[in-house]
N, CA, C and O of each residue as an XYZ file, in Angstrom:
220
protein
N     174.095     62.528    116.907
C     172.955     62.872    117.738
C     172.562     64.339    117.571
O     171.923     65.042    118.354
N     173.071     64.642    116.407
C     172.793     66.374    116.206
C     171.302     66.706    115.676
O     170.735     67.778    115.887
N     170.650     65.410    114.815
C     169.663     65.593    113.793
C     168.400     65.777    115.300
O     167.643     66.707    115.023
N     168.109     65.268    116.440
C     166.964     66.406    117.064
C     167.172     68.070    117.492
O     166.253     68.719    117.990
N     168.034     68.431    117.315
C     168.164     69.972    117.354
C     168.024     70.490    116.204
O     167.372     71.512    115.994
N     168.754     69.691    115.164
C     167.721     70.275    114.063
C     166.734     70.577    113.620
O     166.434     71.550    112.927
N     165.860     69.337    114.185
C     164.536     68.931    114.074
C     163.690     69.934    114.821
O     162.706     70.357    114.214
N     163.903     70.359    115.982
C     163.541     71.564    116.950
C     164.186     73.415    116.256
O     163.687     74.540    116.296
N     165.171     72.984    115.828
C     165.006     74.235    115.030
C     164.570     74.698    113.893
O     164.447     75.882    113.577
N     164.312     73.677    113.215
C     163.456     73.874    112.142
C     161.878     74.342    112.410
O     161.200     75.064    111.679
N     161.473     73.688    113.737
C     160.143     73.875    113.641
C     160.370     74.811    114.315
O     159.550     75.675    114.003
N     161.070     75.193    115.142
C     161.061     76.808    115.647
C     161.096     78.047    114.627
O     160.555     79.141    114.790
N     161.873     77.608    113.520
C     161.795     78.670    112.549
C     160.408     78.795    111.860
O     159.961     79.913    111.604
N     159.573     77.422    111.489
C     158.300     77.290    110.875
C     157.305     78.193    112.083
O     156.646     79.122    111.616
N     157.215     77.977    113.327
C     156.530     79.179    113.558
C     157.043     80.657    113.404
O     156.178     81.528    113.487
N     158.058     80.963    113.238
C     158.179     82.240    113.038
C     157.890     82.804    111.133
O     157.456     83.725    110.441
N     158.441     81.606    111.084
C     157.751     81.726    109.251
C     156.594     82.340    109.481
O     156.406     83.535    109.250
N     155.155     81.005    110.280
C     153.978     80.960    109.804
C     153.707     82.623    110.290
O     153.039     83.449    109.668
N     154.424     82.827    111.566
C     153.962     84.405    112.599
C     154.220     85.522    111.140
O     153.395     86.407    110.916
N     155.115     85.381    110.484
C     155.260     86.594    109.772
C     154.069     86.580    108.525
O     153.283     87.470    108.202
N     154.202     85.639    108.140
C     153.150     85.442    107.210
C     151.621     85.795    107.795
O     150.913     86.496    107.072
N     151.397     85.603    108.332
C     150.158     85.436    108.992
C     149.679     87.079    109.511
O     148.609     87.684    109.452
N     151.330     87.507    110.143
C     150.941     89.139    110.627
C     150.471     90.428    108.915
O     149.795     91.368    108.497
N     151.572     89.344    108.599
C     151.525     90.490    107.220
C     150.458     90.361    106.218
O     150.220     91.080    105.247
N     149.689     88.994    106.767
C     147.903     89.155    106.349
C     147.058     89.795    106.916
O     146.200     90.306    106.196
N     146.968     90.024    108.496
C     146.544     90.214    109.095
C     145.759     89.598    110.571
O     144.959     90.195    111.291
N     146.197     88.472    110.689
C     146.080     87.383    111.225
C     146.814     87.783    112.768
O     147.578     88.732    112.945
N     146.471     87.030    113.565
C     147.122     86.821    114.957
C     148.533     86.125    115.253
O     148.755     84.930    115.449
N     149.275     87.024    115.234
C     150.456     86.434    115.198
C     150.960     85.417    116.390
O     151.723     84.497    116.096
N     150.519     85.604    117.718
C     150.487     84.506    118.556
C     150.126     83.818    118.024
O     150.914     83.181    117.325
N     148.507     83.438    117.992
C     148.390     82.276    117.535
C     148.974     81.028    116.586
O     148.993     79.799    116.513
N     149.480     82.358    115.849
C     150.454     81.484    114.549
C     152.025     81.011    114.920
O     152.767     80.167    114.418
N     152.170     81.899    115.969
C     153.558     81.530    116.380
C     153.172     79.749    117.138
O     153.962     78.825    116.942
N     152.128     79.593    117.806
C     151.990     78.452    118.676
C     151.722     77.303    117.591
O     152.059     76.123    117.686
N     151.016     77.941    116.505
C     150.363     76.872    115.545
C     151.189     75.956    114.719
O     151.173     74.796    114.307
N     152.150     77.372    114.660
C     153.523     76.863    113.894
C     154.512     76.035    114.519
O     155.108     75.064    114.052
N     154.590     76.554    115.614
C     155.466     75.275    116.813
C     154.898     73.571    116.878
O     155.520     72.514    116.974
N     153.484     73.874    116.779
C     153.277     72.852    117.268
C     152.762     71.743    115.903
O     152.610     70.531    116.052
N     152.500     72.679    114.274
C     152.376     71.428    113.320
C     153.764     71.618    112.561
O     154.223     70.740    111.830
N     154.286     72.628    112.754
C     155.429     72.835    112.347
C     155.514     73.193    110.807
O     155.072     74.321    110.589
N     155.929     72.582    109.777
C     155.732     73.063    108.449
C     154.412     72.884    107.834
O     154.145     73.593    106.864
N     153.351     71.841    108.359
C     152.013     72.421    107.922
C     151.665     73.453    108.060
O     150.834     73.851    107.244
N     151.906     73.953    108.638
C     151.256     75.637    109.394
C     151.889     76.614    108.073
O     151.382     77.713    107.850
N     152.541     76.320    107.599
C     152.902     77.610    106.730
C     151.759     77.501    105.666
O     150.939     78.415    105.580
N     151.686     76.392    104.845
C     150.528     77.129    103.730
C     149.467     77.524    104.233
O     148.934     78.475    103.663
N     148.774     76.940    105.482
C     147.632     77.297    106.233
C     147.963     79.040    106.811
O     146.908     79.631    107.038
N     148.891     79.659    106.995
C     149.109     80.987    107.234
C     149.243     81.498    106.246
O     150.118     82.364    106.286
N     148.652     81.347    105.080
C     148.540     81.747    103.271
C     147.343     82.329    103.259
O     146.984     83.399    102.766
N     146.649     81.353    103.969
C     145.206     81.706    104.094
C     144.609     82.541    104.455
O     143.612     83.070    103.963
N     145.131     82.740    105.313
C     144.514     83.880    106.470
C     144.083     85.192    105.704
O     144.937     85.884    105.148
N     142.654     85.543    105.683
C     142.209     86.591    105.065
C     143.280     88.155    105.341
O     143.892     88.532    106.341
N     143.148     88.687    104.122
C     144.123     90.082    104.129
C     142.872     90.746    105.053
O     141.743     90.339    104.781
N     143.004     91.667    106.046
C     142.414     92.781    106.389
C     142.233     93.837    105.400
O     143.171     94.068    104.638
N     140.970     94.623    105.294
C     140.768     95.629    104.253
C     141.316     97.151    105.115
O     141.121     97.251    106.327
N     141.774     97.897    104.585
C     142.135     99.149    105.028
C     141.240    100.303    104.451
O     141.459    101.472    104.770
């Protein structure tokens, strides 16, 4: 009965994936943290996307 905690930590890590990815585009990292929780590993190539900010 271990494989749903896995299952919950995995997607807990996929939002923090998508949050880093997403900050280090420039993107909203809340948002990505929730986006990522909630499609879980879809959310990462979609936080690829996220336009770079120009400096």
């Amino acid at each position: 009965m271990v494989t749903p905690y896995i299952v919950a930590l995995a997607w807990i890590v996929c939002g923090g994936i998508a949050w880093r990815v997403a900050t280090n585009r420039g993107g909203n990292g809340q948002l990505w943290v929730v986006l990522g929780q909630v499609f879980g590993p879809l959310s990462i190539p979609f936080a690829f996307l996220v336009r770079r900010q120009s400096a």
